[in-house]
C-alpha beads as a LAMMPS data file, in Angstrom:
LAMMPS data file: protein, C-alpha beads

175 atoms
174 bonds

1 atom types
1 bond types

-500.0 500.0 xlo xhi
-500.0 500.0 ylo yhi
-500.0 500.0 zlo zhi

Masses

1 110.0

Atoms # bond

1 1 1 0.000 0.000 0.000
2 1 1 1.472 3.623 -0.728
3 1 1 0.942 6.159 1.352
4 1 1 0.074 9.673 -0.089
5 1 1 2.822 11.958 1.413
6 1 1 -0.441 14.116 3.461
7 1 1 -0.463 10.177 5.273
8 1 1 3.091 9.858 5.578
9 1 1 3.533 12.995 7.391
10 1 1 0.349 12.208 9.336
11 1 1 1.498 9.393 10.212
12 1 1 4.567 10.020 11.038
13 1 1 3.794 13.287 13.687
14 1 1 5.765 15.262 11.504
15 1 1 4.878 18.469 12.796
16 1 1 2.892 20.796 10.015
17 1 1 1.028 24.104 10.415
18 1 1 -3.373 24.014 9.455
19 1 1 -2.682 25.982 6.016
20 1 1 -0.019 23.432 5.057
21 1 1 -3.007 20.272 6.006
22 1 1 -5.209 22.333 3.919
23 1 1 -3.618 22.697 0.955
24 1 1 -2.853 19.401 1.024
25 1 1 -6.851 18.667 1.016
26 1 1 -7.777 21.252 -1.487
27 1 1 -4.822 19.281 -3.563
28 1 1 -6.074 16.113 -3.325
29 1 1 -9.956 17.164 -3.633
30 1 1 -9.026 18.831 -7.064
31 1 1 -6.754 15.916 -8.714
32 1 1 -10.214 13.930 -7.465
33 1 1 -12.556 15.618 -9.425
34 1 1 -9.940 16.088 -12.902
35 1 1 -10.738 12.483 -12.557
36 1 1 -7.013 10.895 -10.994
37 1 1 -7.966 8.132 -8.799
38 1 1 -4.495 7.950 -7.380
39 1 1 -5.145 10.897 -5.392
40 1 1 -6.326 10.752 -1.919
41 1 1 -9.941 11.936 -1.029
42 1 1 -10.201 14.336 1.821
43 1 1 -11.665 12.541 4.552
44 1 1 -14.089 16.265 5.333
45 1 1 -16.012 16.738 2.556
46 1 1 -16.495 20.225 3.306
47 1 1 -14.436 23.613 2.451
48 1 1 -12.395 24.645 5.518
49 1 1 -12.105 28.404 4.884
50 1 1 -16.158 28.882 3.853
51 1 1 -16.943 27.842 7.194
52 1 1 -14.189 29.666 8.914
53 1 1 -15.274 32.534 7.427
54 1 1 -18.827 32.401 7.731
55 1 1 -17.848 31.737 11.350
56 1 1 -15.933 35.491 11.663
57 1 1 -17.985 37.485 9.145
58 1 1 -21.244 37.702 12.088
59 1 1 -23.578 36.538 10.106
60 1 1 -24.071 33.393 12.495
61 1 1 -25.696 34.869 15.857
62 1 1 -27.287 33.047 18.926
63 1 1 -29.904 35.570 20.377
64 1 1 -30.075 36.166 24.107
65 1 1 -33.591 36.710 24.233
66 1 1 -34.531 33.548 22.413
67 1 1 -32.414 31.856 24.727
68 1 1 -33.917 33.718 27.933
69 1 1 -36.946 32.216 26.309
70 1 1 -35.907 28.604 26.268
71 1 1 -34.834 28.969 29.359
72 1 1 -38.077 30.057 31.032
73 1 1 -40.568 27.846 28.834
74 1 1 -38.708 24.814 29.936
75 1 1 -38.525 26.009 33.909
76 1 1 -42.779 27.026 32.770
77 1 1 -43.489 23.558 34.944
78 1 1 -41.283 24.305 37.349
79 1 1 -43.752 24.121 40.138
80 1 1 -45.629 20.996 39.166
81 1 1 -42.539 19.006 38.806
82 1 1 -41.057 19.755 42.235
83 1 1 -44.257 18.439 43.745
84 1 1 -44.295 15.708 41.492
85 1 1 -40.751 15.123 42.988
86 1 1 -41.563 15.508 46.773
87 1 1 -44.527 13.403 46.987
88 1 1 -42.422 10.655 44.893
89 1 1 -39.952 11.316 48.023
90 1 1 -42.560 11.006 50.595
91 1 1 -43.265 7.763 48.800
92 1 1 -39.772 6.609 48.519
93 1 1 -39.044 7.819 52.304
94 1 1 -42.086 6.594 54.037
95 1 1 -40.337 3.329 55.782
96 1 1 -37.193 4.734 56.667
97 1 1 -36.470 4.478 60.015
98 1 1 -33.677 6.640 61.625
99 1 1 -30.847 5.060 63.651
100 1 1 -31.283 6.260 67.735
101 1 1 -27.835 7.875 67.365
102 1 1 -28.376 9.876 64.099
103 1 1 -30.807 12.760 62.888
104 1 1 -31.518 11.959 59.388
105 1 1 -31.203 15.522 57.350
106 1 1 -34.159 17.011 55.874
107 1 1 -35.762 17.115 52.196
108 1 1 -37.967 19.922 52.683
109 1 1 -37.827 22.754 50.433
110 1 1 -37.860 25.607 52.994
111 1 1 -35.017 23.625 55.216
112 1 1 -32.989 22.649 52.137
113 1 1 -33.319 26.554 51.221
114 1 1 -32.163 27.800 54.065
115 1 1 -29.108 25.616 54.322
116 1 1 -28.317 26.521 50.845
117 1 1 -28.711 30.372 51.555
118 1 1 -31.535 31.059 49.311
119 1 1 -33.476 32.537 52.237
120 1 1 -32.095 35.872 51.293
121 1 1 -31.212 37.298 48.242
122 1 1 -28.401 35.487 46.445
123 1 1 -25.689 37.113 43.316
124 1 1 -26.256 34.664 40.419
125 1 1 -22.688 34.173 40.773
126 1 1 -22.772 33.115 43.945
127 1 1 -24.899 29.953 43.128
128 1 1 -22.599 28.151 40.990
129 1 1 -20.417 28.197 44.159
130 1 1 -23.600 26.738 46.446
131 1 1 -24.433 24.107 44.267
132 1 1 -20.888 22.514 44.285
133 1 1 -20.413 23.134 48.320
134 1 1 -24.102 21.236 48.583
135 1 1 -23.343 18.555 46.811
136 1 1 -19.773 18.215 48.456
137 1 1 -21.546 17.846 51.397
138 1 1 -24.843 15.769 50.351
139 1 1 -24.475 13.879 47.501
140 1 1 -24.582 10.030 47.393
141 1 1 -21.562 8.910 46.786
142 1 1 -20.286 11.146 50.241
143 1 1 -23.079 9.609 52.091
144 1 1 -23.422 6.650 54.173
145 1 1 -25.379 3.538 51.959
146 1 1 -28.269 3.876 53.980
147 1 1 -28.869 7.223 53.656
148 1 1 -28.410 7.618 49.692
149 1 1 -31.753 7.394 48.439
150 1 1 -32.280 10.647 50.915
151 1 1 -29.119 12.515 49.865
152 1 1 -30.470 11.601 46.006
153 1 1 -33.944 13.395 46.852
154 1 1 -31.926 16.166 48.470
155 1 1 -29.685 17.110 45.841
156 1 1 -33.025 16.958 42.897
157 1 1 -34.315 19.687 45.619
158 1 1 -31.317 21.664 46.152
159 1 1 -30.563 21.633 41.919
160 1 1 -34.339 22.749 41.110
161 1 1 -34.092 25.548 44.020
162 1 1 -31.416 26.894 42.649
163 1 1 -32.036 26.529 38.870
164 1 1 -35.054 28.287 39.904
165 1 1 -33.163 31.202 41.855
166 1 1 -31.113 31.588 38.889
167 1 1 -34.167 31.767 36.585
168 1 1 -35.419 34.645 39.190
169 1 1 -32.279 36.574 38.855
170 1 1 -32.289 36.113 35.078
171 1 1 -35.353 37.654 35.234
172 1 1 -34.528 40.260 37.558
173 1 1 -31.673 41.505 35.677
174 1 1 -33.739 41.776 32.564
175 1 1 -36.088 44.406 34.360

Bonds

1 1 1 2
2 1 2 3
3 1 3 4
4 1 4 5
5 1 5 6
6 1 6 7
7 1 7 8
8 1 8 9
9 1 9 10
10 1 10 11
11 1 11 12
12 1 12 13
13 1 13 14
14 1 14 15
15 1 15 16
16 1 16 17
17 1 17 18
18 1 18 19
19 1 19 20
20 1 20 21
21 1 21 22
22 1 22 23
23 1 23 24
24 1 24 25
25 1 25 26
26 1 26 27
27 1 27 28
28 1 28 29
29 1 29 30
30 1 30 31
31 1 31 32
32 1 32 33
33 1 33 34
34 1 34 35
35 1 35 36
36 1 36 37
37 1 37 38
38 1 38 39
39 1 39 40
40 1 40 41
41 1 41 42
42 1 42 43
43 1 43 44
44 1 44 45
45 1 45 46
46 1 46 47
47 1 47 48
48 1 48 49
49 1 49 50
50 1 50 51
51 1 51 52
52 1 52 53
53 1 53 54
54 1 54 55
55 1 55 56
56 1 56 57
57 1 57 58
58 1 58 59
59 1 59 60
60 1 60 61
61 1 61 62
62 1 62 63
63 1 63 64
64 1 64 65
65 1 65 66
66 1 66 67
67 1 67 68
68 1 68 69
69 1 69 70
70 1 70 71
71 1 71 72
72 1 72 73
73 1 73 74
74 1 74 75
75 1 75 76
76 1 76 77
77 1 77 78
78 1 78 79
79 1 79 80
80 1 80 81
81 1 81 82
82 1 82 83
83 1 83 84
84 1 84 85
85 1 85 86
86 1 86 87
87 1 87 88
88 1 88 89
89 1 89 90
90 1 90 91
91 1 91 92
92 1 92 93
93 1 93 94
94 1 94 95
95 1 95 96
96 1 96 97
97 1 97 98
98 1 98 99
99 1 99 100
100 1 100 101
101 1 101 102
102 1 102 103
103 1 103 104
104 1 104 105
105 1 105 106
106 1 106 107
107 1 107 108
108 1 108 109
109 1 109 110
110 1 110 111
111 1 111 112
112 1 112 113
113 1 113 114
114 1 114 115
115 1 115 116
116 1 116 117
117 1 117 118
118 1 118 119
119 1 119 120
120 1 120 121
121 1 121 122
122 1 122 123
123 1 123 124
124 1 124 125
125 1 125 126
126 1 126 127
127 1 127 128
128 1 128 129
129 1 129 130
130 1 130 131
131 1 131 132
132 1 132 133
133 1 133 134
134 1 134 135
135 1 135 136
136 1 136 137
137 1 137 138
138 1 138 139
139 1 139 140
140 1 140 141
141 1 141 142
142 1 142 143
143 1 143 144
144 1 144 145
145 1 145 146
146 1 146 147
147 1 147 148
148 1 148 149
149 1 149 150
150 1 150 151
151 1 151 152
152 1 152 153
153 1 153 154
154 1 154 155
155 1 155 156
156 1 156 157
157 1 157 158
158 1 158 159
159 1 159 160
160 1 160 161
161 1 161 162
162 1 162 163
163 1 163 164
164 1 164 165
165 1 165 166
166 1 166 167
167 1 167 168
168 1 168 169
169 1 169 170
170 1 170 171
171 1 171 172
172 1 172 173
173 1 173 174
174 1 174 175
């Protein structure tokens, strides 16, 4: 088998700048079309620079109002879904028993809330930082096996309450 010298180099780690790879492509595309089927086909089918450059000219935009948009249709059941979610806990929950020695921690909203911080106003920066100290503290793989299903129902809570504080400030900062 012969190896086109684009391969070779390839293959070899020689080290090459993008423009040189390119040209080799654009090379190899064109002796493929005149028709030489010695020539190695590109293995991208498409045209490099087009897309680089309809990538810089602006043309391409993501709007932040469409995604502000998104984001609050799809938080739009918000409420249902959390009590959806705490009487599936209840459920879950309802035969636990706690061990004499230990207090088992609590997967109410309001309690969960307030040991996040949420029970005062919170920077949106800020909760970034709270979910990762939460779950450092509460998630189940930290916990002890029997009290994982709990710590599972506990972090669902604490990650809606604060996707839902970040909606609010999303909101707030657009007034």
């Amino acid at each position: 088998m012969c190896l086109t010298r684009r391969e070779a180099d390839i293959g070899t780690g020689a080290k090459r700048d993008f423009a040189s790879l390119l040209d080799d492509l654009f090379v190899a595309s064109d002796k493929a079309e005149a028709g030489d089927e010695a020539a190695a086909r590109p293995t991208i089918p498409f045209d490099y620079l087009s897309v680089a450059d309809e990538l810089h000219s602006g043309r391409i935009k993501v709007a932040g109002e469409t995604f502000a948009a998104e984001y609050r249709e799809a938080g739009a059941d918000l409420a249902a879904e959390f009590a959806a979610l705490l009487d599936q806990a209840k459920l879950a929950l309802a035969g636990e028993q706690a061990r004499p020695e230990e207090k088992l921690p609590p997967i109410d909203p309001d309690a969960i809330a307030a040991e996040l911080g949420l029970d005062h106003p919170v920077k949106s920066a800020d909760l970034g930082r709270m979910r990762r100290s939460f779950a450092f503290a509460n998630h189940p793989d930290r916990v002890a096996p029997h009290l994982r299903q709990r710590a599972m129902i506990r972090m669902q809570v604490a990650n809606m309450l604060i996707d839902e504080a970040k909606r609010r400030a999303v909101a707030g900062a657009r007034r």
